[in-house]
C-alpha positions in Angstrom: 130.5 78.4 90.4 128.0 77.7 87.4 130.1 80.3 85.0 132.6 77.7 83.6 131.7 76.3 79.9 132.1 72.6 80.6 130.6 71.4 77.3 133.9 70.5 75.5 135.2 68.5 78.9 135.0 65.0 78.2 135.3 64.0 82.4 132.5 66.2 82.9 130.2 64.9 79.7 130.9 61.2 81.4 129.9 62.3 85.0 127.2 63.7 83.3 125.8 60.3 81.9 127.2 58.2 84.6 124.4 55.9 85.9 125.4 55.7 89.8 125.9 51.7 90.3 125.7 52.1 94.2 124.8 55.1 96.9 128.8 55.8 97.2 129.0 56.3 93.4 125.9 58.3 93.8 126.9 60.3 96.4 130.0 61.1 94.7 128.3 62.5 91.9 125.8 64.4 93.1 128.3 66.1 95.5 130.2 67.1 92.6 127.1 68.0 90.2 126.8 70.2 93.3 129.6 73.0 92.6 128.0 73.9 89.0 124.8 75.4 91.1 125.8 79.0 91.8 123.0 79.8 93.3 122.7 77.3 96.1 126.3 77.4 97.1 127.7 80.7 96.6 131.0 80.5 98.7 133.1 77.6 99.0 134.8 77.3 102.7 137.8 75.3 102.5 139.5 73.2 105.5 142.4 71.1 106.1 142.1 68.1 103.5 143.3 65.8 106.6 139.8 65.8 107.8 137.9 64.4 105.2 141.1 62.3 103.1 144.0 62.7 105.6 146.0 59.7 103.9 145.2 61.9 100.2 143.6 58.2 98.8 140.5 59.1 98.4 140.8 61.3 94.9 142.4 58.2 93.9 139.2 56.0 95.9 136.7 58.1 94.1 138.2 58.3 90.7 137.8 54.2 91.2 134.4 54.3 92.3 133.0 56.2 89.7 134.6 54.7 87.0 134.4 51.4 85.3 138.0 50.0 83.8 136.8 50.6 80.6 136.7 53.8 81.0 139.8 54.5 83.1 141.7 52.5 79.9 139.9 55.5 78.1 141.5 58.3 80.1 143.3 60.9 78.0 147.4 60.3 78.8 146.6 57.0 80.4 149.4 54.4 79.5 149.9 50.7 79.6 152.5 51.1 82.0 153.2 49.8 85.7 152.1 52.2 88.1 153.6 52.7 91.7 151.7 54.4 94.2 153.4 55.9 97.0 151.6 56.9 100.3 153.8 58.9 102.6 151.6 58.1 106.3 152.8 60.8 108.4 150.3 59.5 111.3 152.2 59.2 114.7 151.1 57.4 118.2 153.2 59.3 121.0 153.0 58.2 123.9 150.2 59.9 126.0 150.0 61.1 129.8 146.5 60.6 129.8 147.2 56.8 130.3 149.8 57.5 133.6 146.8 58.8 135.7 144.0 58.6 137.3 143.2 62.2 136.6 140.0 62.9 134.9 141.3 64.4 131.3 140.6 68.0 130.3 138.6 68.5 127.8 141.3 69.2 124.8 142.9 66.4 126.1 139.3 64.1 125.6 139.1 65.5 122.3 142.5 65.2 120.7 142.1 61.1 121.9 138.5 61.0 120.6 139.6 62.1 116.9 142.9 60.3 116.7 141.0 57.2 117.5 138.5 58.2 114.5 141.5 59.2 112.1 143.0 56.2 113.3 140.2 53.6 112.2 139.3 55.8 109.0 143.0 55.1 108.2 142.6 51.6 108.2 139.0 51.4 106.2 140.8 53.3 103.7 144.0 51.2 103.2 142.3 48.5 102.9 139.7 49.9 100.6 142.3 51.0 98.8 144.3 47.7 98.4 141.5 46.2 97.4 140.6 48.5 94.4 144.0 48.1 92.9 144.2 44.3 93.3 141.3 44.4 91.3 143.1 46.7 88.9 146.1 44.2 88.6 143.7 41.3 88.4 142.1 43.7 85.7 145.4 43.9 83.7 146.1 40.2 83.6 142.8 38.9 82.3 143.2 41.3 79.2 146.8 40.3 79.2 148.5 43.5 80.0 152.2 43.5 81.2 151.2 46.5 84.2 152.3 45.8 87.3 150.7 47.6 90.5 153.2 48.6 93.2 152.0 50.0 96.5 154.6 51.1 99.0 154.2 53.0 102.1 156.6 55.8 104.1 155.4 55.2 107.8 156.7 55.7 111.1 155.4 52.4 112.1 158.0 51.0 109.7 160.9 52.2 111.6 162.3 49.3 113.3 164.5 51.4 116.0 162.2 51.9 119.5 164.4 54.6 120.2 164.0 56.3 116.8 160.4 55.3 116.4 159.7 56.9 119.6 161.5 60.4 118.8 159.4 60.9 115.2 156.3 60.0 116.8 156.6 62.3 119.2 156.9 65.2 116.9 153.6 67.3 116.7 151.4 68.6 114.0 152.8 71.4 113.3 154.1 74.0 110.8 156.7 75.5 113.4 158.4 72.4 113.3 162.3 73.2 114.3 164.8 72.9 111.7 166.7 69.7 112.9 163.4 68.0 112.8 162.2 68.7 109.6 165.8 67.3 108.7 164.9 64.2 110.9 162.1 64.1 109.0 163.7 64.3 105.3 165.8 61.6 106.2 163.6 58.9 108.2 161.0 59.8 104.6 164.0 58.3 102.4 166.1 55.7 103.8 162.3 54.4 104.6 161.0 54.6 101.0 164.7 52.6 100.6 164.1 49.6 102.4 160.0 49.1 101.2 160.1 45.7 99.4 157.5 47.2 96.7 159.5 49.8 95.5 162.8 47.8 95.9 160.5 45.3 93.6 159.8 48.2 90.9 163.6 49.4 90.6 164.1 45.8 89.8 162.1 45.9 87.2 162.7 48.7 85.4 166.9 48.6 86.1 166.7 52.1 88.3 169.1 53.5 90.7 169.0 56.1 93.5 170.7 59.2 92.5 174.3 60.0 92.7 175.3 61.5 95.6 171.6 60.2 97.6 172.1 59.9 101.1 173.1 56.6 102.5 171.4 54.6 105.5 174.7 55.6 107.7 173.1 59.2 107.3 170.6 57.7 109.7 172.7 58.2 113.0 173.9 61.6 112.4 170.7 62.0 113.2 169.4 60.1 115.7 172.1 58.9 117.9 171.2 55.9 119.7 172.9 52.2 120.9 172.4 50.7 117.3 175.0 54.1 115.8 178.6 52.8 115.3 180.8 54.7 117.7 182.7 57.4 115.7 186.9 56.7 115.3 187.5 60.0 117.2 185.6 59.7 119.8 186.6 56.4 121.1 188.1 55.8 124.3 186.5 59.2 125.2 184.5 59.8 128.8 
């Protein structure tokens, strides 16, 4: 900390001169000011960015904040093109034996419910938040007649109208020992998901795309999870 030369970095000359409009703008930048001061903070100790940004909206949130559209238009590599966000929500609400008995919860249990509840309702402040910023984005772009056009879709397990699939993915834990035929699960619920989003169905419209050749197709879906909706396969009907 405090040994990189900055001077040339025209992000950091801005944050520099920012005047802080608000406390979150100002809190922003002093907490970032904060890494150039060696002294004070010697050591960095990282954690799992899911506890302070687990959607991964807040870069984007702060960038926002601390920037006026001027300046944003000003960004080196920025183009006036549409821009399509994609938020891939991997949040999950299983089904919990805490609420099938009377039993006082331990206290893992008490915990684990007390945080998803707060990751829960930080989710929500920050989608909205979120929509909001790039609505004003859009309304932005039209008043200084640009042709950009914001598209915000979102991969999330909620979105899955099968009960009997929705039920198996949100039942999956947070894990990195995940077992191979649900990480596969996974791959596939992520794509025939982003598929079927009307806002990026809207943006391949737009610009004339197509999925890939060879892509998966939505029949992919039942080889793997079988369940009532699944066509019965030729070979094995009539079977017990």
């Amino acid at each position: 900390a405090g040994s990189c030369d900055l001077g040339d970095d025209t992000q950091w000359q801005q944050l520099q001169q920012l005047q802080p409009q608000n406390s979150v703008q100002a809190s922003l930048v002093e907490g970032m000011k904060s890494y150039r001061d060696a002294r004070q903070r010697r050591y960095i100790h990282l954690v799992d960015g899911g506890i302070g940004d687990n959607l991964g909206l807040r870069t984007l949130i702060d960038r926002f904040e601390t920037m006026n559209m001027e300046e944003m238009e000003r960004l080196p590599g920025n183009a006036n093109g549409d821009i399509l966000v994609i938020l891939v929500n991997a949040e999950v609400n299983p089904d919990r034996l805490i609420e099938q008995t009377y039993a006082a919860p331990s206290v893992g249990t008490t915990m684990a419910a007390v945080s998803s509840a707060q990751f829960s309702n930080y989710n929500m402040e920050t989608l909205d938040r979120f929509r909001q910023l790039l609505a004003e984005v859009q309304q932005y772009s039209e008043q200084n007649k640009l042709s950009r056009k914001i598209y915000f879709t979102q991969v999330s397990f909620e979105h899955v109208k099968s009960s009997e699939i929705n039920r198996l993915l949100n039942s999956l834990p947070t894990t990195l020992a995940l077992e191979d035929i649900d990480v596969d699960r996974l791959i596939v619920a992520g794509r025939l998901l982003l598929r079927t989003e009307p806002e990026f169905e809207a943006f391949k419209q737009r610009h004339n795309a197509s999925l890939a050749e060879g892509a998966l197709s939505e029949q992919a879906l039942c080889e793997y999870y079988p369940h009532p909706a699944c066509p019965t396969p030729p070979n094995r009907a009539g079977s017990p």
